[in-house]
C-alpha positions as CSV (number, residue, x, y, z in Angstrom):
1,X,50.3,-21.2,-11.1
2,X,46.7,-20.7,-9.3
3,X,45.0,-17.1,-10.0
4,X,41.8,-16.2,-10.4
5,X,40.4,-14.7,-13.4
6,X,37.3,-13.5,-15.2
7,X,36.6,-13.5,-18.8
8,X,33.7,-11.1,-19.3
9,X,31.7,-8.4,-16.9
10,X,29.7,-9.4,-14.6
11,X,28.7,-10.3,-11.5
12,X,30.7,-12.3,-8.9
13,X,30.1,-16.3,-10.7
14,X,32.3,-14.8,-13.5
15,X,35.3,-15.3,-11.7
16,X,36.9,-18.6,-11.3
17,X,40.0,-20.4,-10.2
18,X,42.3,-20.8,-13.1
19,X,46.0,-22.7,-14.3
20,X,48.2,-19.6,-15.9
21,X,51.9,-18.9,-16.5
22,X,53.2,-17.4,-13.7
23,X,54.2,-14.3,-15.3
24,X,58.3,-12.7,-15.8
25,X,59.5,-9.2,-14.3
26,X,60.3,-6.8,-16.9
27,X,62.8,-3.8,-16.1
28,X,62.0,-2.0,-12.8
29,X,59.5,-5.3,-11.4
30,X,59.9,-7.8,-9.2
31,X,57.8,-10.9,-9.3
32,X,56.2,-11.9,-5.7
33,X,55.1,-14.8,-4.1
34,X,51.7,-13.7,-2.9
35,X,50.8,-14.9,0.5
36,X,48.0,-12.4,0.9
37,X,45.9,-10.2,-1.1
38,X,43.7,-7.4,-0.2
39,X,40.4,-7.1,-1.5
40,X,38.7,-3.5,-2.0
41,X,35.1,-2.1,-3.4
42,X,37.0,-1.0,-6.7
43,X,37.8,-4.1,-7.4
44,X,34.0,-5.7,-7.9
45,X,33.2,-2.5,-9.5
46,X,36.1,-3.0,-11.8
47,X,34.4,-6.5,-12.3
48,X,31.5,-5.9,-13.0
49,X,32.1,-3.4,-16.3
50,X,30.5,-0.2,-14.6
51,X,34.6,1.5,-14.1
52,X,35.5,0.3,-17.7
53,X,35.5,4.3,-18.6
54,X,38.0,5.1,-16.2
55,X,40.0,1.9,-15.7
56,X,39.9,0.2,-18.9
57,X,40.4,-3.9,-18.4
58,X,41.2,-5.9,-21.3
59,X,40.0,-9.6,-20.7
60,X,40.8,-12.5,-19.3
61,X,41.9,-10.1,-16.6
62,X,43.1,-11.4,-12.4
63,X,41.3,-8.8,-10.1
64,X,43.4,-7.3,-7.4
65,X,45.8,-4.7,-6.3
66,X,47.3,-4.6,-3.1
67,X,49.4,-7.6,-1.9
68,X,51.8,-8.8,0.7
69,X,54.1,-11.5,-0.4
70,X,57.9,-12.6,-0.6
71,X,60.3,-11.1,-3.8
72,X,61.3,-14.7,-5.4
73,X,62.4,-12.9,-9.0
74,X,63.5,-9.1,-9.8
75,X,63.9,-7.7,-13.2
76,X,66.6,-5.4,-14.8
77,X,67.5,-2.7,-12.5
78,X,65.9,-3.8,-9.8
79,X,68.5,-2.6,-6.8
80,X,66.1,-2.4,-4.1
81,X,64.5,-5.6,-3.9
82,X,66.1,-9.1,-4.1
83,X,64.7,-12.8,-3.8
84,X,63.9,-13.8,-0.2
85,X,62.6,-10.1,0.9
86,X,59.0,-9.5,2.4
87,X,57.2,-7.1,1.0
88,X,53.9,-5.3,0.5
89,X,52.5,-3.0,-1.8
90,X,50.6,-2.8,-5.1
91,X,50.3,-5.2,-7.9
92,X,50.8,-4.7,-11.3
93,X,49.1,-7.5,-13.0
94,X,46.2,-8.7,-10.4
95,X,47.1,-9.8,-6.8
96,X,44.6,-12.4,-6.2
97,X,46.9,-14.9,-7.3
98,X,49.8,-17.3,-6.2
99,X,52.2,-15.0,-8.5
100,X,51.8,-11.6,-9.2
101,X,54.3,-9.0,-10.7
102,X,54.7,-5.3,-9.0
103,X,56.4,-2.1,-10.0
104,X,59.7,-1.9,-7.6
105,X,58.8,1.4,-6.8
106,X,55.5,0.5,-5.7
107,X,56.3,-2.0,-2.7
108,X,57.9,-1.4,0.7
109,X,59.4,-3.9,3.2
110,X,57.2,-5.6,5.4
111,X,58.1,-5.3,9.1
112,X,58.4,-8.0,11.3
113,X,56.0,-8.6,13.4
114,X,53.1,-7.7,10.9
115,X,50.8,-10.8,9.9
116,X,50.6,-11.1,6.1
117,X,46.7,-10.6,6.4
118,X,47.4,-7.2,8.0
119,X,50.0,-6.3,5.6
120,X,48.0,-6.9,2.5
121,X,44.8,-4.8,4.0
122,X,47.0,-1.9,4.2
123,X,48.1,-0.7,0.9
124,X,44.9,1.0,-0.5
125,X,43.5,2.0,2.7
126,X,46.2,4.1,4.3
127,X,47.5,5.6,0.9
128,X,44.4,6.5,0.4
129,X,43.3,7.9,3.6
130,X,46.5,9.7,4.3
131,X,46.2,11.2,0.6
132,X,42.8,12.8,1.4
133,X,43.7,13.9,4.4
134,X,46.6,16.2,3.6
135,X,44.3,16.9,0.1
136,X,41.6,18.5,2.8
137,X,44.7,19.7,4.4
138,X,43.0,18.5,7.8
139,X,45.3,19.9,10.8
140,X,45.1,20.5,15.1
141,X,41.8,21.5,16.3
142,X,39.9,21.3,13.2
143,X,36.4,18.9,13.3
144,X,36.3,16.2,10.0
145,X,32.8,14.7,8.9
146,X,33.9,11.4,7.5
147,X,31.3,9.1,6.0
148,X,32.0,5.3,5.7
149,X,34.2,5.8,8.9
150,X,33.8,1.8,10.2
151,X,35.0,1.0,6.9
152,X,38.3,-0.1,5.7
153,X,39.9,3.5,4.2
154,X,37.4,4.7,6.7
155,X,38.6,3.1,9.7
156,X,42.2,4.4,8.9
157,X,41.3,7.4,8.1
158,X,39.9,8.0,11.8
159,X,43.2,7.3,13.1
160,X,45.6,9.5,11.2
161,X,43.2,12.2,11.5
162,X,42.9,12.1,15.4
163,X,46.7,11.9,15.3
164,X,46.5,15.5,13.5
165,X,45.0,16.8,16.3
166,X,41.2,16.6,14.9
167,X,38.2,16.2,16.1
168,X,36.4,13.3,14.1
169,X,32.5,12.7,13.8
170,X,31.9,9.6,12.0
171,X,29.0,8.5,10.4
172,X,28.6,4.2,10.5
173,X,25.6,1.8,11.4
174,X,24.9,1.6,15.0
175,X,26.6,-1.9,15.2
176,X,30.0,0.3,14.7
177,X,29.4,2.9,16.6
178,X,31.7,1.4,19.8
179,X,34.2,0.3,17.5
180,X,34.3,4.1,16.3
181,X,34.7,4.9,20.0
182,X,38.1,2.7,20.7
183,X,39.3,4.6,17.3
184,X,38.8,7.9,19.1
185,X,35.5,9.1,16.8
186,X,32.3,10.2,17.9
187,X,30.1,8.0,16.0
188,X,26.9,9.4,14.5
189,X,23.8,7.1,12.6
190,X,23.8,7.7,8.6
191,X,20.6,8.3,7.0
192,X,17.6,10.7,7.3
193,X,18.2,13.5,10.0
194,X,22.0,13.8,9.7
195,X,22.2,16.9,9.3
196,X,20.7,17.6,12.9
197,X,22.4,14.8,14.4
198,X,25.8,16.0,13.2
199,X,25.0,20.0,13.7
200,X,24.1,18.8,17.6
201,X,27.7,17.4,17.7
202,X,29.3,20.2,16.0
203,X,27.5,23.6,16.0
204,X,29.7,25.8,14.4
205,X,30.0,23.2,11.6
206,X,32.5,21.1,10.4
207,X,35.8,22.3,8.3
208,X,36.1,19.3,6.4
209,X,34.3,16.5,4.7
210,X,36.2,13.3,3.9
211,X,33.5,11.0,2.2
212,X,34.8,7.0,1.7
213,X,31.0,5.5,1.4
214,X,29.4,6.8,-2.0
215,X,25.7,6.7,0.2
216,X,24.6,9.8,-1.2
217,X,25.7,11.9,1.8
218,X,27.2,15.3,-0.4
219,X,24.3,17.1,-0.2
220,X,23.7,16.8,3.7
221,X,27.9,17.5,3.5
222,X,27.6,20.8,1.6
223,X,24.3,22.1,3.9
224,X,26.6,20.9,7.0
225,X,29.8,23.3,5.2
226,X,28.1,26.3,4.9
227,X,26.4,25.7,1.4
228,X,30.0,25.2,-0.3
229,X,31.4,22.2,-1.3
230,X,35.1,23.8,-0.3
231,X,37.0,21.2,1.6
232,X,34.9,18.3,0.7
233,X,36.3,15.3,-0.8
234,X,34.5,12.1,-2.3
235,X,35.9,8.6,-3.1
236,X,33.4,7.0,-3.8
237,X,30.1,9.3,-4.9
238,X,29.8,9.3,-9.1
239,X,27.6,12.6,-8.2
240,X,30.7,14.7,-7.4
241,X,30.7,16.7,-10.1
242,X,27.3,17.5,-10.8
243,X,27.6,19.0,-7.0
244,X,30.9,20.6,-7.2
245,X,32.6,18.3,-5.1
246,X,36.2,16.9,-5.6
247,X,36.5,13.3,-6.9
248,X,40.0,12.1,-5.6
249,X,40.8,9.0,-7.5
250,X,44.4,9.0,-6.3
251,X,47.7,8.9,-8.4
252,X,51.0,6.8,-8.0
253,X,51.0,5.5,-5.1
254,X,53.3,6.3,-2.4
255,X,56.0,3.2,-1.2
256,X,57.5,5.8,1.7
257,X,53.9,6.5,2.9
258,X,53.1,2.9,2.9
259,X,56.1,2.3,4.6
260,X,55.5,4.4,7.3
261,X,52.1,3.4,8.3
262,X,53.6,-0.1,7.7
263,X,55.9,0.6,11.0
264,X,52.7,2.2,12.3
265,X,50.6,-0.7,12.3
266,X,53.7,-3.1,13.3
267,X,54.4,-0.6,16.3
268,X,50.4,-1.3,17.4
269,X,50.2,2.8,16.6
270,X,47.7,1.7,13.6
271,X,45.0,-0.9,14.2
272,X,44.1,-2.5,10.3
273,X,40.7,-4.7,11.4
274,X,40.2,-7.4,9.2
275,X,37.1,-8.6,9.0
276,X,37.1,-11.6,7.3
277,X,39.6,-14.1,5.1
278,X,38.8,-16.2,2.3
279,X,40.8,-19.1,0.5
280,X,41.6,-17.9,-2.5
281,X,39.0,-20.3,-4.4
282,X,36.5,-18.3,-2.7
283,X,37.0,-15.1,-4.2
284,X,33.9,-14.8,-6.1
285,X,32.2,-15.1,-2.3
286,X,34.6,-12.5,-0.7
287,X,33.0,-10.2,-3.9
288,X,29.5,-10.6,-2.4
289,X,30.8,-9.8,0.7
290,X,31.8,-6.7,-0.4
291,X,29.6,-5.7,-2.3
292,X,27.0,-6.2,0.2
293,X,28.6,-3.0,2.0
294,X,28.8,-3.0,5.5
295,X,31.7,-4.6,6.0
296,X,34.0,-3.6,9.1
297,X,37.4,-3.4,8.4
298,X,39.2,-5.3,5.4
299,X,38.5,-8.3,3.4
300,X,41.4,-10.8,2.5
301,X,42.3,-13.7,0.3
302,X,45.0,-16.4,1.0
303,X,46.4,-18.5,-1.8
């Protein structure tokens, strides 16, 4: 089968289209039939070497972990899941492939109605968002500073936490700032002078800080909390911990969560925007997308 796969660290040419065995579920997996595959910022940072402390990769590694696909084999003791069902959720062996094996418990059904492009952009970013959301344990009334908001967890994140009941300010390029809008944020320009723009916004301060850019926003964050980094969380900033801030880097994920946003999106209740597809051959261009930053929404391969 197709995949595509990298054999040393680097930058984006290291990956390349490549013939492999399409691989066998063991106990508790199910092998799927990927029809699309999400692509996030961890992955090019994966990639390129720089997360080898924390996600060690041994080489020649497929990049790739969320995916939306059809069940076509199920290993021992797999009750849930049976050849023929659609399904989304989180690979186990790289999703940017034609094949890819997943954990049982990591996948949910796919609704119908939901496009496979959607369905693969929604694993990481709703987990995740919904995670740091109850983590800042965000609820009615409150006012959230979230940074990276026009992004792809960032975007999500917006929704769910005007659902709470919250009041969202947003920080995003200009460019986003109506798309913001329709998500029900009040959109506010990054960069030098944030902390006035945001204190002419909100006042009395914000009570949370959900960071999903990594721009070097936590020190304007902790001024804008008070002085204490309390109810600040970071995805994506490598200075956390030299400034006190929670790193969340996430744990199993959750197949009930995903299925509920799944129904969310399905029901029109979630909007996932994708920004742009790729063919699969052109992963190594949907990298330097992505690593450019500024990308709206999600970025997806189709094998």
């Amino acid at each position: 089968m197709e995949a595509i796969v990298y054999e040393e660290f680097g930058g984006p040419d290291v990956l390349h289209l490549a013939e492999v065995d399409a691989p066998r579920p063991g106990p508790g997996q199910v092998r799927v039939a990927v029809r699309a595959a999400g692509v996030n910022p961890l992955d090019h940072k994966i990639r390129s070497g720089r997360m080898e402390a924390a996600f060690p990769t041994p080489l020649p590694a497929t990049p790739g972990a969320e995916l939306a696909g059809v069940v076509d084999e199920v290993g021992e003791g797999v009750t849930a899941f049976a050849p023929g069902d659609k399904v989304l959720g989180w690979s186990a062996t790289g999703s940017y492939a034609a094949g890819a094996l997943a954990e049982a418990a990591s996948l949910a059904r796919k609704p119908e109605g939901l496009s496979w492009e959607t369905a693969a952009a929604l694993p990481v970013a709703t987990d995740t968002a919904s995670r740091v959301l109850d983590e800042l344990a965000l609820t009615d009334g409150e006012t959230l500073l979230l940074h990276g908001a026009g992004g792809g967890v960032g975007s999500v994140a917006v929704q769910l936490a005007v659902a709470r009941g919250a009041t969202v300010i947003g920080t995003a390029s200009p460019a986003n700032h109506d798309y913001l809008r329709v998500l029900g944020a009040v959109p506010v320009a990054y960069g030098d002078g944030l902390v006035e723009r945001v204190r002419e916004l909100a006042p009395q301060g914000v009570d949370a800080v959900f960071d999903a850019s990594g721009r070097g926003a936590l020190p304007a964050s902790i001024e804008l909390r008070g002085g204490t980094a309390d109810r600040i969380v970071t995805i994506a900033d490598g200075d956390a911990a030299e400034l006190g801030v929670a790193f969340s880097a996430g744990g199993a994920p959750s197949a009930e969560r995903l299925a509920r946003n799944a129904r969310l999106a399905a029901d029109g209740e979630l909007r996932v925007e994708i920004a742009q597809v790729f063919p699969l051959a052109d992963a190594a261009r949907a990298h330097e997308v992505s690593e450019g930053g500024h990308v709206r929404g999600k970025l997806v391969l189709l094998p």
